[in-house]
N, C-alpha and C positions, 0 to 999 in steps of 0.2 A: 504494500500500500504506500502509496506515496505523502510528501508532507502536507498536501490539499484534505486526503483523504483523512489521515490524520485528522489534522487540527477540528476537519469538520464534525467528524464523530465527537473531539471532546468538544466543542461548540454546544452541540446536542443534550451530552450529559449530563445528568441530575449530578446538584453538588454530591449527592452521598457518591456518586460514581464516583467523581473527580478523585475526593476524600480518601475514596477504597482505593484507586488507582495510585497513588501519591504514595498511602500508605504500603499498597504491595509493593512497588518498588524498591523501596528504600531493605525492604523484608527480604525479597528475593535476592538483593543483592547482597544482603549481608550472610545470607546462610550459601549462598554460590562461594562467597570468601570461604567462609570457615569450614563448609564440604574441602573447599583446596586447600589450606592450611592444616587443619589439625584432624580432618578427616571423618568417616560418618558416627562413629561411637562417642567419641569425645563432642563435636559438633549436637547430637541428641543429647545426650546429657548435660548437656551446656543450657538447651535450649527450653529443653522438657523433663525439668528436675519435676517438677507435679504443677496441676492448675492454681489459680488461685486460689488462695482461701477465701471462705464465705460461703455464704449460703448457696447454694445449688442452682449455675445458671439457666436463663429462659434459652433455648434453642430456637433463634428465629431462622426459617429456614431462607426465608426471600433474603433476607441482609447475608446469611453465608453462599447463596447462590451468586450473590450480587459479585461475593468476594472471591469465589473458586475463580469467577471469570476474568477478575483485575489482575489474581495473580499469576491466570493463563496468557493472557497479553502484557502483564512484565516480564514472564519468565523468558516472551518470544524477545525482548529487548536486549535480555543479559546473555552474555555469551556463556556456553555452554550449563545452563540453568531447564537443564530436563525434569524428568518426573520426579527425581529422590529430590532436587531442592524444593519444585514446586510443592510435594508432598510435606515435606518438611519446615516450610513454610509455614502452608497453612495448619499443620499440629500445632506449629508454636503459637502462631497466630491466636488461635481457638484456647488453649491452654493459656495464652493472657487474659482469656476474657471468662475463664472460670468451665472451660466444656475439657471431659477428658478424652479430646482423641487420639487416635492411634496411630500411628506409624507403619504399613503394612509392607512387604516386600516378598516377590516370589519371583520365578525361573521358570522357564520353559525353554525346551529345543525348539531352536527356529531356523532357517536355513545357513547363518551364519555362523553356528553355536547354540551355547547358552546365551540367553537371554534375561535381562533380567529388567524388574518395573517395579515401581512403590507408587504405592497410595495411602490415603488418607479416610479412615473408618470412626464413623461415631457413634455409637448405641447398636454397634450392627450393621452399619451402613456405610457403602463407599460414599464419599461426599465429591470426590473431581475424580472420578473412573466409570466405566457403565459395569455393572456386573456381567456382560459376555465376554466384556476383555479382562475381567479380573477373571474367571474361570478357564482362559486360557493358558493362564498362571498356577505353578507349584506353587501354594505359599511356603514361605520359609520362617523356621524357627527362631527367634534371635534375640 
């Protein structure tokens, strides 16, 4: 998309977009960093020691749709910020705002090799994967 195309969509955008987008950004790229510094064990524990404390968040789902998508179009922006940061992202994301999700990661043979993919699971539920592509995944224990 070009810079027309760009500016026009955020023209468009509700402030919470703008907000969400701002916010993923700065998110994506911090955990793209610390994926290539200190690596993905260290980088999770870093990020998702536990939610916050307090009482038991509301799960709104339109405001985390809003956000799976800001941080699918930041992650296109940072260079190499695939599935494990975007996924990692938003755990952490979610995990500031008092929700405990997860961190998911599996394998499968694909023409290449092994292949491998993470997502992001709340209550039972992928939040930025569809469930046909997560069932083409081994998940992995970890």
């Amino acid at each position: 998309m070009g810079k027309l195309g760009l500016l026009s969509r955020v023209a468009r955008s509700s402030w919470r977009e703008r907000a969400d987008a701002a916010q993923a950004l700065w998110r994506v790229a911090l955990v793209r960093v610390l994926l290539a510094w200190i690596g993905i064990r260290r980088t999770q524990s870093m990020l998702l020691r536990r939610p916050n404390e307090g009482p038991p968040a509301h799960m709104d789902g339109v405001q985390w749709e809003r956000r799976v998508v800001a941080i699918r179009r930041a992650a296109a922006r940072v260079p190499g910020a695939v599935c494990l940061a975007r996924s990692l992202t938003l755990c952490w994301w979610m995990h500031r705002h008092g929700l405990a999700a997860e961190l998911k990661m599996g394998l499968r043979l694909g023409e290449r090799g092994a292949e491998g993919h993470a997502w992001t699971v709340y209550q039972g539920h992928a939040l930025d994967e569809s469930d046909e592509v997560i069932a083409t995944y081994q998940p992995m224990p970890w």
